[in-house]
C-alpha positions in Angstrom: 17.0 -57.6 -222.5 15.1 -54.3 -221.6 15.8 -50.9 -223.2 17.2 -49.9 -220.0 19.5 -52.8 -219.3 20.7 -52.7 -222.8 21.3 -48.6 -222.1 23.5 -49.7 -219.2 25.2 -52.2 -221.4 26.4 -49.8 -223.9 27.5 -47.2 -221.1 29.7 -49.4 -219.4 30.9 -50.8 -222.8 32.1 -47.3 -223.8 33.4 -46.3 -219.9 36.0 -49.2 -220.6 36.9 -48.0 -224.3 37.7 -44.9 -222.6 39.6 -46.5 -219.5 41.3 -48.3 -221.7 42.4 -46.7 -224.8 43.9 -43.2 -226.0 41.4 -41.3 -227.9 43.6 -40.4 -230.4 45.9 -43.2 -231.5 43.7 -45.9 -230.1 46.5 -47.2 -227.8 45.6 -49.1 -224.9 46.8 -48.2 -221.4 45.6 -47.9 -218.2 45.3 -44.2 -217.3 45.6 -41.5 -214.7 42.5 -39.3 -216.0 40.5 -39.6 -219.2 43.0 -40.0 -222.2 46.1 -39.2 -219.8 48.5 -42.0 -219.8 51.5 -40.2 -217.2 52.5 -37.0 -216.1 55.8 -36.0 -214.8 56.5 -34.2 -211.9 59.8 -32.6 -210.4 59.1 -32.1 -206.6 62.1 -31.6 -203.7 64.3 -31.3 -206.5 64.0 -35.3 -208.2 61.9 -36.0 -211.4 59.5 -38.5 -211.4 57.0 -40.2 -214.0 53.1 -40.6 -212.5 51.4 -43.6 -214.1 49.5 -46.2 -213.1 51.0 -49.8 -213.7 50.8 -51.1 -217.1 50.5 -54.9 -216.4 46.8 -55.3 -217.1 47.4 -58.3 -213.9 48.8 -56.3 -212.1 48.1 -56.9 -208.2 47.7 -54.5 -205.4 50.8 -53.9 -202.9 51.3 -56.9 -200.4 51.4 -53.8 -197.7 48.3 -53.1 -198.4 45.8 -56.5 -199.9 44.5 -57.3 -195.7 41.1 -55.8 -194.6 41.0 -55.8 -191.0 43.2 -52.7 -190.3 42.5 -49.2 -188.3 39.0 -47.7 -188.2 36.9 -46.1 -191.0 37.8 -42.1 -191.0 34.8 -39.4 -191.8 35.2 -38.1 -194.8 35.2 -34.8 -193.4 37.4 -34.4 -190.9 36.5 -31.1 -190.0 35.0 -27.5 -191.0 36.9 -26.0 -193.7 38.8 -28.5 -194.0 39.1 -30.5 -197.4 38.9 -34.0 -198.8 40.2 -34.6 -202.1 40.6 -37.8 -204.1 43.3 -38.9 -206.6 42.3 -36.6 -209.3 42.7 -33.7 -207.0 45.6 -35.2 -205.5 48.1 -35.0 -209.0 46.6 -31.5 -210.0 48.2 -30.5 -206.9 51.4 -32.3 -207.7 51.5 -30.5 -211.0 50.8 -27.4 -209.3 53.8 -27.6 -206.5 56.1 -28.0 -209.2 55.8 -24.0 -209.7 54.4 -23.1 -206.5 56.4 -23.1 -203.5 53.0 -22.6 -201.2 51.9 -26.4 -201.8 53.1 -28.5 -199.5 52.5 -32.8 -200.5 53.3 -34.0 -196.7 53.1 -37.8 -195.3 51.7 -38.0 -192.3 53.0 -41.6 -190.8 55.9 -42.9 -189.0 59.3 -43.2 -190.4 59.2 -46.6 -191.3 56.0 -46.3 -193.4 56.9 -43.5 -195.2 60.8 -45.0 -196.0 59.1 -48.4 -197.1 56.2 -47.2 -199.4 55.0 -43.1 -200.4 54.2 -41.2 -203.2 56.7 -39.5 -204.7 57.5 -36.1 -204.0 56.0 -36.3 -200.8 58.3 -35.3 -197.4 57.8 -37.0 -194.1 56.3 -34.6 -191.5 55.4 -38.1 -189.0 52.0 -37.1 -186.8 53.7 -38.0 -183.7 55.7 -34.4 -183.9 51.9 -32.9 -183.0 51.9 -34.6 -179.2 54.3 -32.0 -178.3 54.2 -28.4 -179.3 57.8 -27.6 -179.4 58.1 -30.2 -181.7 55.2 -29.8 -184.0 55.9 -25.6 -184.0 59.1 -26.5 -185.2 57.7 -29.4 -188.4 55.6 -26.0 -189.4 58.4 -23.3 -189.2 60.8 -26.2 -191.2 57.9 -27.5 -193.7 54.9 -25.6 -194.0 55.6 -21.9 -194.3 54.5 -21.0 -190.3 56.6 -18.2 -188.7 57.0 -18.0 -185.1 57.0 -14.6 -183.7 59.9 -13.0 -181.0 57.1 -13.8 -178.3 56.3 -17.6 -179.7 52.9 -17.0 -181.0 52.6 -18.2 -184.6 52.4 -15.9 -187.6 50.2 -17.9 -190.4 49.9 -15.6 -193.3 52.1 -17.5 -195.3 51.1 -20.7 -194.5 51.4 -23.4 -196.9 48.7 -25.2 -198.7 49.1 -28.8 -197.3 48.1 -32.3 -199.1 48.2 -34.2 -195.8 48.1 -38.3 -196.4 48.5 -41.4 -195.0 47.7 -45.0 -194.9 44.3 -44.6 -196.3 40.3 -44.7 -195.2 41.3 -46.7 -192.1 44.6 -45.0 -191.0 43.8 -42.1 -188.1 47.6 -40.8 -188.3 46.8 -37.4 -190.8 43.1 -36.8 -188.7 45.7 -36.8 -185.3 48.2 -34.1 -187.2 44.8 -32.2 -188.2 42.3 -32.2 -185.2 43.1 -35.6 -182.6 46.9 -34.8 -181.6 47.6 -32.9 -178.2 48.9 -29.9 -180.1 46.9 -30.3 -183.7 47.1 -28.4 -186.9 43.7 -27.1 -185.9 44.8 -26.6 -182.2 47.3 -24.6 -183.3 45.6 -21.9 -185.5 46.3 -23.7 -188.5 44.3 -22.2 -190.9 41.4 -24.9 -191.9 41.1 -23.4 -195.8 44.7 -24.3 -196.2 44.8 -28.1 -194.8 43.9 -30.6 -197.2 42.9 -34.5 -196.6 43.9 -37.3 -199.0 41.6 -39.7 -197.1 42.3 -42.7 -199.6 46.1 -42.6 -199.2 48.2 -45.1 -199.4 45.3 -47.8 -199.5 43.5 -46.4 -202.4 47.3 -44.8 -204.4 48.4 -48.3 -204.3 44.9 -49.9 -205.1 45.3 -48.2 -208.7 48.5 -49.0 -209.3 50.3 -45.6 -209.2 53.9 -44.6 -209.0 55.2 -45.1 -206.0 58.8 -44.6 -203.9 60.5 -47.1 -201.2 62.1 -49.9 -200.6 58.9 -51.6 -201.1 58.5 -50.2 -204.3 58.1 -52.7 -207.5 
């Protein structure tokens, strides 16, 4: 074996030590960040515990284990506007806890977001942006917008919003931020404040997190 595979060898021997195990008491679980096992969150008034499932055989969600779904989305939707991952994703679940400017909204239909969602998250469905009425009303209700006495839209206290849905594949969060007949973007949203889980569902259940529904384990 060369020096350099032998190099690799050891580095991926240690990554899994610390996937694996806590760096203090040597427990092993399968964690959420480096040496964090679970977190937990009060959001919408209900407590929850973050983790990742603790059956080392664990398999992914039946919702989710086909291939052949939607289309590939960029992973950047738009200028300004941000893509965050899972990491990103639960500092800002920690954050909203305190901070009544985050907003963690699910972009899909009903049924989607009553079967399987992360926890904490409200349902704001995408289809509400085809009409302006309706989506001007899911912003005044959920995301800080005020609407003036001669219906233009006040944004200064706009929230900060952790838009996601059914993952990589799933276009219903780019249609609430740029696709929809009366988008986020359309609509004056400001671009700083939008921000795009693009692994969703697909990649939240792929690591086994905590999840809420009727499709829930």
């Amino acid at each position: 074996m060369s020096i350099t595979n032998k190099f690799l060898k050891t580095l991926l021997v240690a990554a899994l030590s610390i996937s694996f195990a806590n760096a203090e008491g040597g427990e092993k679980f399968v964690p959420i960040m480096p040496g964090v096992k679970s977190m937990d969150v009060t959001l919408n008034g209900q407590t929850y515990i973050i983790q990742r499932n603790q059956d080392f055989k664990n398999k992914i969600s039946d919702l989710y284990n086909t291939t052949a779904r939607g289309v590939p989305q960029p992973m950047t939707l738009a200028q300004g506007v941000e893509t965050i991952g899972e990491v990103e994703f639960l500092n800002f679940m920690k954050k909203a806890q305190n901070d009544s400017s985050i907003a963690i909204i699910d972009t899909r239909t009903p049924g989607w977001f009553a079967r399987l969602r992360i926890p904490g998250a409200v349902n704001v469905p995408y289809t509400n942006f085809n009409n302006r009425d309706d989506a001007v009303d899911m912003m005044e209700d959920y995301m800080g917008v005020i609407i003036n006495d001669d219906e233009s839209l006040d944004f200064s206290k706009a929230k900060t919003l952790i838009l996601y849905c059914n993952g990589y594949w799933c276009g219903q969060t780019p249609a609430m931020i740029k696709n929809a007949k009366q988008s986020l973007l359309t609509l004056g949203y400001p671009a700083s404040k939008i921000k795009y889980y693009r692994g969703g569902m697909q990649a939240w259940t792929s690591l086994g997190f905590t999840v809420a529904g009727s499709a829930a384990k």
